[in-house]
Structure formats: C-alpha cells, structure tokens
C-alpha positions in Angstrom: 7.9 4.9 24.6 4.9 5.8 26.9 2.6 2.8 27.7 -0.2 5.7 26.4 1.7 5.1 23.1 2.1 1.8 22.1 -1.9 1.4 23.3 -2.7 4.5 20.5 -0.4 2.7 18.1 -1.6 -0.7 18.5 -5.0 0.9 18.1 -4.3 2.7 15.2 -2.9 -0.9 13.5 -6.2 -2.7 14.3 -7.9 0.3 12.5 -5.8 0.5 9.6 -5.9 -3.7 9.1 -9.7 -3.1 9.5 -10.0 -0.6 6.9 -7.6 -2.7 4.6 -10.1 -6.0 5.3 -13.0 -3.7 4.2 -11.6 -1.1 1.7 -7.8 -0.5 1.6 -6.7 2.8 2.5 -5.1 2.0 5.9 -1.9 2.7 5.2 -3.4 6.5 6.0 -3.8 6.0 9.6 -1.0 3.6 10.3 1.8 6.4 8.4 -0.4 9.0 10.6 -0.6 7.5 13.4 3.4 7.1 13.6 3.8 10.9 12.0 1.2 12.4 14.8 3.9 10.7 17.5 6.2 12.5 16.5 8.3 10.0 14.5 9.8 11.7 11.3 8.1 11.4 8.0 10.9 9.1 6.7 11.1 7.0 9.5 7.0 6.7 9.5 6.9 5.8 5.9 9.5 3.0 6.5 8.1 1.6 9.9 4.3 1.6 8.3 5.7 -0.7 5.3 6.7 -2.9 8.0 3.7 -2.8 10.1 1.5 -3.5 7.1 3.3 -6.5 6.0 1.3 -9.3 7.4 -2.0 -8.0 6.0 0.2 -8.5 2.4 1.0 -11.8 3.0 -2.6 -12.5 4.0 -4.1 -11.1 1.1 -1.4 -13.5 -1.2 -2.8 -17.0 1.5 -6.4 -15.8 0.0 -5.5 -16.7 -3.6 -2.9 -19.2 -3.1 -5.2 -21.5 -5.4 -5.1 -19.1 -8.3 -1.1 -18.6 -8.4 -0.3 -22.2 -9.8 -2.2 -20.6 -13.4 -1.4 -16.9 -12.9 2.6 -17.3 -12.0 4.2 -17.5 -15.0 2.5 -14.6 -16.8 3.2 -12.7 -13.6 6.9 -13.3 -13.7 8.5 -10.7 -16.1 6.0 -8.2 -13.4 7.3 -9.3 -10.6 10.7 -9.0 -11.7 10.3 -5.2 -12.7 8.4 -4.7 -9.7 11.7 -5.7 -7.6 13.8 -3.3 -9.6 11.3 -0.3 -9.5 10.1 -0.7 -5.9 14.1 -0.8 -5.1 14.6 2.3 -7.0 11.4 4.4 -5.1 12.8 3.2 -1.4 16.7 4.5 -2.7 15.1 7.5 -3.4 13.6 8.3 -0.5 16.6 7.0 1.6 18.3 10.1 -0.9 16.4 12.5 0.4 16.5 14.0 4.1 13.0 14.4 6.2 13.0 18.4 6.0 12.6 17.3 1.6 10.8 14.7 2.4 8.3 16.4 4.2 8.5 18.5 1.8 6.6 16.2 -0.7 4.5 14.5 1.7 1.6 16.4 1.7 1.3 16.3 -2.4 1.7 12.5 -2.1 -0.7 12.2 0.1 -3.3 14.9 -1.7 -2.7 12.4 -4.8 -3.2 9.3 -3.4 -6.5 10.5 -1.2 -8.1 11.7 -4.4 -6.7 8.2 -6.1 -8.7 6.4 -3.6 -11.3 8.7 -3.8 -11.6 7.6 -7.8 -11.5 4.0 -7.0 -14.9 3.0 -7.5 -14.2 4.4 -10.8 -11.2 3.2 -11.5 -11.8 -0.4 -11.5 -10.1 -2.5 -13.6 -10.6 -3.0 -17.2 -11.7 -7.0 -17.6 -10.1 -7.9 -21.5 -10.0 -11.4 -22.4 -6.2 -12.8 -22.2 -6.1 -13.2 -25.7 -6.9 -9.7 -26.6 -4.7 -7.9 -23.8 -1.8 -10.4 -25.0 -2.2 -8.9 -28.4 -1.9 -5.0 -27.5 0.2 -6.0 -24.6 3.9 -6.0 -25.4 5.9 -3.7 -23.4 3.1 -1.9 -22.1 2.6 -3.9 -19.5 6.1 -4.2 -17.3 6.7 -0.8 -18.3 3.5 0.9 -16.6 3.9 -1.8 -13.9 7.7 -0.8 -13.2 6.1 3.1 -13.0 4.3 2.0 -10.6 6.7 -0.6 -8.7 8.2 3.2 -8.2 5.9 4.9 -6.4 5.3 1.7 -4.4 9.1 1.6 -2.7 8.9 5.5 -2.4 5.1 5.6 -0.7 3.0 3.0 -1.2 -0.4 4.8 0.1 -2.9 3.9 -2.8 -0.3 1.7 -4.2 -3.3 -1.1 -4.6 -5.9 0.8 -6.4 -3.5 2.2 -8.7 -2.0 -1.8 -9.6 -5.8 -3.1 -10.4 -6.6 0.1 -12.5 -3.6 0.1 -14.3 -3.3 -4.1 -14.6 -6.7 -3.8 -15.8 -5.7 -1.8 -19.3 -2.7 -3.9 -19.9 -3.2 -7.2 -18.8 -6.0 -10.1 -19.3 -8.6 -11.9 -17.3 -11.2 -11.4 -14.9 -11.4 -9.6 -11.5 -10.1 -12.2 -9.3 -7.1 -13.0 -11.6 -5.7 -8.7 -11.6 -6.7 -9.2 -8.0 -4.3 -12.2 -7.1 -1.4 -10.6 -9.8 -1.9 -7.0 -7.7 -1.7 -8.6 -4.6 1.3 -10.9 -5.8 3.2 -8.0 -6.6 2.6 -6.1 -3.5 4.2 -8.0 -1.5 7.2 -7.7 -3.9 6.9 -4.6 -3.6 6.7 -3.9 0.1 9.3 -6.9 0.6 11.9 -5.2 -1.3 11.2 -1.6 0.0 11.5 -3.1 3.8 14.8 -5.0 2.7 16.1 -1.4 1.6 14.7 0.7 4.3 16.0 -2.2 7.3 19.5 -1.6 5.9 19.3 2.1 5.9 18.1 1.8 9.5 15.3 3.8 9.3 12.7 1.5 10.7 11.5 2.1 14.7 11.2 -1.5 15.9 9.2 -0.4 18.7 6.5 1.2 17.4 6.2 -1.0 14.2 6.2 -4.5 16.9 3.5 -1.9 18.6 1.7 -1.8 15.5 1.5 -4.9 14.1 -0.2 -7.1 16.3 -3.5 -4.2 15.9 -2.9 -4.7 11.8 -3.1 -8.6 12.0 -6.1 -8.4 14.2 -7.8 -5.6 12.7 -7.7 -7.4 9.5 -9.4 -10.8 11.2 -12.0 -8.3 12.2 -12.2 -6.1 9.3 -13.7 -9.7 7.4 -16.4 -9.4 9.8 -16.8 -5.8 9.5 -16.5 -6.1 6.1 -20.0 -7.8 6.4 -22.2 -5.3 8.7 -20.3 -1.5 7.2 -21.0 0.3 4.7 -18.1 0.5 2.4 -18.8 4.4 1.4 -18.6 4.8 5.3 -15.1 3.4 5.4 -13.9 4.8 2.4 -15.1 8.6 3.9 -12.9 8.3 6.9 -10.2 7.1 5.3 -10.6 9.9 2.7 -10.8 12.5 6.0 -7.9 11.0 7.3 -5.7 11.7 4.1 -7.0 15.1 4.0 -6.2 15.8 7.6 -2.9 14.6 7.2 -2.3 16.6 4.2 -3.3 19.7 5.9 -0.9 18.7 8.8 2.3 18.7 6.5 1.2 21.3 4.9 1.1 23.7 8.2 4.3 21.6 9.3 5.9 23.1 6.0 
C-alpha cells in the first residue's frame, strides 16, 4: 500500500467520523473510499464495518447513563438483532463480488434516498404505555428485518432503527436514540465477528482508516457546532449518488 494511500484513506475516515458526529451517513465515504482503491465491493463492505466501529462504541459511552432504565426492555431486540445481523453478513459471505456488485448500486440508491427522507422520517415519540399495548411482536420482528440489512450493508442502517423504533416502541427521543445506538453496535459486532472469520477484512487499510474515524468524530462535535446540517447531509447524499453511478458503469 502506497504511502499516497493510507494518507487518502486515513482522510477519508476523519471525513466519514465527521459526517457521523454531525449527521450520519459516513459509512458512504469510508465504503467509497476503500471501493475507489480498488478493494472489492465485499471486502470494502466488511473493512468499513470495521473502521466504523469505534464511532459505535462512542455513540453507546454518550448514553451510558440511560442504559441502566432502557436495558431490559432492549433485551429480547438485542437478541434478534444478533441473529438477523448474523444472517445479513452469511449472506453476503454467500454471494461472490461480481453478485455482489451486482446489488450494490440498488443498495446504495435506497439507502441515499433513506437518508435523504430522514428529516422526515423521525421517530414516532408514543408514551411506553401505549406502544407496550400495540406492541407485541411487532417490535423484534421489524427490528430483526432490519438487524438484516444491518450485517448485509449497514449504510443508513441508523436512520432506518430510529424510524422504525419509533412506530413500535415507547419513550422519548433520547430513549430510541440510546436503544438504536445499543443495537448498532450489536449489529456491527456480530457482522465483524462473521466477516473476520470469513477473512474478508484488509487489516491495512481498515488500521489506515480508523484512526481518521476516531478523530474525525472528536471534531465532527465541534463541527457539529459551526455547519450547517443540510450542508453535510448534501455531500453525503452526492457521495451516495456518485457511488451509485460508479457500480452502475462498473456493471
């Protein structure tokens, strides 16, 4: 790996950590980044999990306060979340890059115009009570759908968790905030445990990455401050649409 490399690479962590601190949506840039150096499309899905990880566990230190109330009810959601996100990476270790490719510019159309929606798809605030009454099975059902698509991709995995925790669980903001971010790191934990077994992680550029993501996320609080959010979220949307054109000329 050229020293020109790891210095875009590193770059493009700080970035993505950044627009995480300020937005979410870096997953974009950090699974392009590793696509554009020619890294295959499986392999870059895998080794962006992995460079993304300490802005997870982060985002879990923020609300450690709120998880001594929130655990149990989260439990049964974080135990479906380990079986679907284990299900979504299997699947794409299934599938060979020329499929995967195949899919990714679809996934990444859907998620761009997910994250496009998320100012209107904020979450649904229900008093516990009432979402414990209609509740039932909707809830670790629509969260092990989801739990899916995490293991298998993962870009837009957080806006789609607060929407969709929102219509089947209870409580205000903060408390679908610290259950979504709770469960992504589930989520991403398992996925990396698959994907690190199937060897389809690059250690180099991921250990490239990471140190950008876990300073980029320090400064994306600051940033978070002084940019406007509609300017973040307009890259990140460019970038997704970029790389969707990319894989679709690639195909």
């Amino acid at each position: 790996m050229s020293v020109l490399t790891i210095v875009l690479l590193f770059l493009a962590g700080f970035v993505s950590g950044s627009i995480n601190a300020v937005a979410g949506g870096g997953t974009f840039v950090s699974f392009g980044a590793l696509s554009l150096t020619g890294i295959p499309p499986i392999v870059a899905n895998a080794t962006s999990s992995i460079a993304q990880l300490p802005g997870y566990f982060t985002s879990v230190i923020a609300y450690r306060r709120d998880f001594a109330r929130i655990w149990r009810g989260a439990m049964v959601l974080a135990v479906v979340s380990v079986f679907g996100s284990l299900l979504g990476a299997l699947i794409l270790l299934w599938l060979d890059n020329e499929q995967f490719s195949a899919v990714v510019p679809f996934l990444l159309l859907g998620a761009t115009a997910l994250f496009a929606a998320g100012p209107w798809l904020k979450p649904k605030v229900m008093h516990e009570e009432t979402a414990a009454r209609g509740r039932n099975l909707s809830s670790p059902i629509v969260q092990f759908v989801t739990s899916i698509y995490g293991g298998f991709f993962g870009a837009g995995m957080g806006i789609m968790m607060l929407a969709t925790l929102g219509l089947t669980e209870g409580g205000d903001y903060h408390r679908l905030n610290a259950i979504k971010n709770l469960l992504a790191n589930v989520i991403a934990i398992v996925a990396i445990v698959v994907f690190v077994s199937g060897g389809v992680i690059d250690w180099a550029s991921g250990l490239a990455m990471v140190p950008g993501v876990a300073l980029g996320g320090y400064a994306g609080v600051w940033a978070a401050k002084r940019v406007p959010q509609v300017a973040v979220r307009g890259f990140v949307i460019a970038v997704g649409l970029f790389l969707s054109a990319y894989y679709f000329a690639k195909g």
